[in-house]
C-alpha positions as CSV (number, residue, x, y, z in Angstrom):
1,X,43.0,117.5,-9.4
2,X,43.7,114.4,-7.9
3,X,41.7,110.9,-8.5
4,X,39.2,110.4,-5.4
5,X,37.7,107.4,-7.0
6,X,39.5,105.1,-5.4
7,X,40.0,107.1,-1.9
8,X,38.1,107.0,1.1
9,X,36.7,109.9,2.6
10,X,36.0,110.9,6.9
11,X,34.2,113.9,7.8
12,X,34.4,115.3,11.1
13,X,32.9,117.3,12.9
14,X,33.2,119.2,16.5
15,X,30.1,121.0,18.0
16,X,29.0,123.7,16.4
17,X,32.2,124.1,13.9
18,X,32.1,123.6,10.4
19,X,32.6,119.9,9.9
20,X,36.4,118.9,7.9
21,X,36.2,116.7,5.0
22,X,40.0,114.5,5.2
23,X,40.5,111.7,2.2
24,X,42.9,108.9,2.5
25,X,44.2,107.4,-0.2
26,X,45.2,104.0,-0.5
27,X,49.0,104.4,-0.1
28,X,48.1,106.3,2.7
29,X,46.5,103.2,4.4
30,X,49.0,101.0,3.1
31,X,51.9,102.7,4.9
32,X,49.8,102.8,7.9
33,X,49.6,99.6,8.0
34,X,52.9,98.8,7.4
35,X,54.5,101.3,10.2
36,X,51.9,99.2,12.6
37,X,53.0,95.9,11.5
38,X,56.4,97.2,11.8
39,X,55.7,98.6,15.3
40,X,53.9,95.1,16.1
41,X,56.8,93.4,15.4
42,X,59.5,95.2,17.0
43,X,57.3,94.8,20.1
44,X,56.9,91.2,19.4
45,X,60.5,90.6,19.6
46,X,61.2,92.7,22.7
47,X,58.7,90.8,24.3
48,X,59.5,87.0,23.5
49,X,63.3,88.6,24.0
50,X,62.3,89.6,27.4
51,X,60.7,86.4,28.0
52,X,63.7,84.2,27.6
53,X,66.0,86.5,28.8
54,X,64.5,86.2,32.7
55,X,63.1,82.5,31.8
56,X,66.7,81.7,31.4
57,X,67.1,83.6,35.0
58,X,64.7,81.8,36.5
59,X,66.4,78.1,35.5
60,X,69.3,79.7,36.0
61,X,68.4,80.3,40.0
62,X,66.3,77.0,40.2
63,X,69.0,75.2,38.7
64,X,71.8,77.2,41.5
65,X,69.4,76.9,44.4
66,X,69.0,73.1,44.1
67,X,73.2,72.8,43.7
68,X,72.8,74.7,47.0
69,X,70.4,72.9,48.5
70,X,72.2,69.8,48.0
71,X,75.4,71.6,49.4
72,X,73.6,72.7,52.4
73,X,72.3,68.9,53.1
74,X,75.6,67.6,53.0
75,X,77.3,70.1,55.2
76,X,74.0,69.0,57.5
77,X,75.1,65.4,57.2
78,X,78.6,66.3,57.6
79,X,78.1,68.0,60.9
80,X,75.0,65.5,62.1
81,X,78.3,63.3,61.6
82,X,81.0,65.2,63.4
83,X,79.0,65.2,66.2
84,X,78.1,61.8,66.6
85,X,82.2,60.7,66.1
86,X,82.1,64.1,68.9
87,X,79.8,62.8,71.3
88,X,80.9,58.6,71.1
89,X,84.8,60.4,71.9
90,X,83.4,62.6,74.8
91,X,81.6,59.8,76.1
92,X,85.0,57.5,76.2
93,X,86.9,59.9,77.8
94,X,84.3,60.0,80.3
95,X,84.1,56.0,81.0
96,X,87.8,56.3,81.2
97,X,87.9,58.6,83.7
98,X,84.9,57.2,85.6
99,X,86.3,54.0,85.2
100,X,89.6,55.7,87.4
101,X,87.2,57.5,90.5
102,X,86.0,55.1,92.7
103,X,83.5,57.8,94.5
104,X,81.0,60.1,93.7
105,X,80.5,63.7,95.2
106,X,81.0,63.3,99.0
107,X,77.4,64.5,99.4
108,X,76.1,61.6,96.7
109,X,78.1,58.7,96.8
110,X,75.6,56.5,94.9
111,X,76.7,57.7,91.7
112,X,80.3,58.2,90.3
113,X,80.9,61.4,88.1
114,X,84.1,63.1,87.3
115,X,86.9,63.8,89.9
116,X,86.7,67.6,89.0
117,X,83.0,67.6,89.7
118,X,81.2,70.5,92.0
119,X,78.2,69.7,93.5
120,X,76.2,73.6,92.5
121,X,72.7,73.1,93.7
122,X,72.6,75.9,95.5
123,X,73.1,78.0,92.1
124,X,69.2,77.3,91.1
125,X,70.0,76.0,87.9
126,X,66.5,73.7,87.0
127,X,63.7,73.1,89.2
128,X,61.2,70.5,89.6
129,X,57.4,71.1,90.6
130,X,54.2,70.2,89.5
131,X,54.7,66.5,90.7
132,X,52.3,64.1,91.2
133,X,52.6,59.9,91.7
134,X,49.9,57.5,90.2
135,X,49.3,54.0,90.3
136,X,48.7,52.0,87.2
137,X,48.0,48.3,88.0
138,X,50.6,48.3,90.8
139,X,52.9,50.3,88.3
140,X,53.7,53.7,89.8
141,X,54.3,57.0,87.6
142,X,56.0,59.8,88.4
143,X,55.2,63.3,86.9
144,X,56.8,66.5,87.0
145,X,57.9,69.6,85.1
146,X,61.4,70.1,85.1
147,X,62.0,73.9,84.2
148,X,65.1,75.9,83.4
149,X,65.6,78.4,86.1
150,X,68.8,80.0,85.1
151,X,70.0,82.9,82.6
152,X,71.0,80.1,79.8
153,X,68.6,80.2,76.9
154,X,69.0,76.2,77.2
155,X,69.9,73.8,79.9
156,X,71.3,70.1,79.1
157,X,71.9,67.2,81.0
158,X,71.6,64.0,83.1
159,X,68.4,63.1,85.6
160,X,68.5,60.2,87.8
161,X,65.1,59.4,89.7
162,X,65.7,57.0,92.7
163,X,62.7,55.1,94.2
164,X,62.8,54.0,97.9
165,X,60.3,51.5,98.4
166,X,60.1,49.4,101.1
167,X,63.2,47.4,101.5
168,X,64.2,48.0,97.8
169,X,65.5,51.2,95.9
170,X,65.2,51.2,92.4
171,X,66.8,53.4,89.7
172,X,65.6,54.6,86.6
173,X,66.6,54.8,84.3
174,X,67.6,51.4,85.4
175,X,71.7,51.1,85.1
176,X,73.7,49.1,83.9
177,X,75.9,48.2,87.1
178,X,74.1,48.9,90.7
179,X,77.5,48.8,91.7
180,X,78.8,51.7,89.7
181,X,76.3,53.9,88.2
182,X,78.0,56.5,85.9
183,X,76.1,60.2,86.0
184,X,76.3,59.2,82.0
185,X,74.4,56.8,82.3
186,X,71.0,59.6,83.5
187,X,68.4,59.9,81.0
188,X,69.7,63.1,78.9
189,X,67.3,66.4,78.8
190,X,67.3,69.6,77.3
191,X,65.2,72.1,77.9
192,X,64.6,76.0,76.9
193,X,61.9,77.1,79.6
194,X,60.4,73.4,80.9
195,X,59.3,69.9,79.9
196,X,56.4,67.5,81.3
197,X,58.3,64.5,82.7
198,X,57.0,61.0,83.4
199,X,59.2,58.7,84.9
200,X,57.8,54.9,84.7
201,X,58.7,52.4,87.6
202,X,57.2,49.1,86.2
203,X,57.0,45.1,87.1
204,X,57.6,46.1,90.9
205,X,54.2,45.1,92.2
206,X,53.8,48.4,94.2
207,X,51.4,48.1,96.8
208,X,49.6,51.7,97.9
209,X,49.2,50.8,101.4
210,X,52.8,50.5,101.6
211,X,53.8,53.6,100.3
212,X,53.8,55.2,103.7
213,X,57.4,55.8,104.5
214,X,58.5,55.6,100.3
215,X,60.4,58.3,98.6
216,X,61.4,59.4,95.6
217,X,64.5,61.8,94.5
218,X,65.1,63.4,92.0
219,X,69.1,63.8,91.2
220,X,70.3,65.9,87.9
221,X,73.7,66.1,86.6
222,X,75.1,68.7,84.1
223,X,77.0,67.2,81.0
224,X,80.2,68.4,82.7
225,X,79.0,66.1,85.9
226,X,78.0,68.7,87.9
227,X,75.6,67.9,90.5
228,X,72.7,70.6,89.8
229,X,69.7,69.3,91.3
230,X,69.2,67.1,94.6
231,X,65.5,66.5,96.3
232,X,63.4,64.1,97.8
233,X,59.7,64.0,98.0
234,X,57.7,61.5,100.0
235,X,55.1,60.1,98.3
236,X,52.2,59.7,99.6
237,X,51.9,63.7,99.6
238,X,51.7,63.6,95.9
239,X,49.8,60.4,95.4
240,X,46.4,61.1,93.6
């Protein structure tokens, strides 16, 4: 018969049944504690293993996304480049042949664009509404929208606006030669569906009461020098 002095002893009992007397002896405990430090362990390691396996992962991508990041903003700054070198080449080609047409379109003479240029207004490219004229300490403004009416997702180009006042017609924006205005030389837009313009005609001393028989027009020119858009609008029928 076996030593119980040194064993401890659980009874248990279910309902109604006879209760079950179970000892466990010391070795009994001590390999029971040993199989669940053994178990702790191994689950130790496959944890912290775990850990450092997709920590390693995740400096491995933070360290690749920021080599790509950097990759991606030089690429940016290479192309922001290539199209500045781009546009200062398009834009000398286009002085040089400007520089060798001594006319503009025969239906707008005042400005000189490109001798293979179409005048297309009639295609309903942009439009211009919405306009309105206001005085500002005998400085008038000129609002409008200028919207994209054709099936482009985007429309770019040149405007021109041309003030006749009194004796006087003045250009903005203001060029360089009154002599030989370039359709370059427009203020450059681009536009998805429309933009609020204002178009500032300043240090002229612009008297209402003589607005009576003044006009403004609005001329647009694709990047190509296409003549898109051509309209006048007297303004004392916008002036607020």
């Amino acid at each position: 018969m076996k030593d119980n002095s040194k064993s401890f002893s659980i009874i248990l009992q279910k309902g109604a049944n006879p209760p079950k007397h179970y000892w466990l002896y010391p070795k009994t405990i001590k390999n029971i504690l040993l199989s669940f430090s053994f178990i702790f362990i191994v689950v130790s390691s496959v944890a912290i293993g775990l850990s450092l396996f997709y920590l390693g992962d995740y400096f491995t991508f933070l360290s690749t996304k920021k080599t790509l990041d950097n990759k991606i903003l030089a690429l940016e700054l290479e192309i922001k480049d290539e199209r500045a070198n781009w546009e200062s080449e398009r834009r000398k080609l286009e002085n040089i042949a400007l520089e060798k047409t001594n006319k503009g379109l025969s239906s707008l003479q005042l400005i000189k664009t490109l001798p293979q240029a179409k005048d297309i207004t009639k295609d309903l490219i942009v439009e211009v509404d919405n306009m309105k004229v206001s005085l500002n300490q005998n400085d008038l403004e000129f609002h409008f929208h200028l919207s994209n009416q054709s099936t482009k997702n985007r429309i770019s180009g040149r405007l021109f606006t041309v003030f006749n006042y009194q004796n006087k017609v003045l250009i903005y924006p203001p060029p360089k030669d009154l002599e030989s205005i370039k359709f370059n030389e427009g203020e450059f837009f681009s536009i998805a569906r429309f933009r609020r313009s204002l178009i500032p005609f300043k240090n002229e001393n612009i008297i209402a009461d003589k607005l009576d028989s003044s006009t403004l027009k609005v001329i647009i020119f694709s990047l190509e020098g296409d003549l898109i858009f051509e309209k006048s609008f007297k303004v004392k029928e916008i002036l607020e």
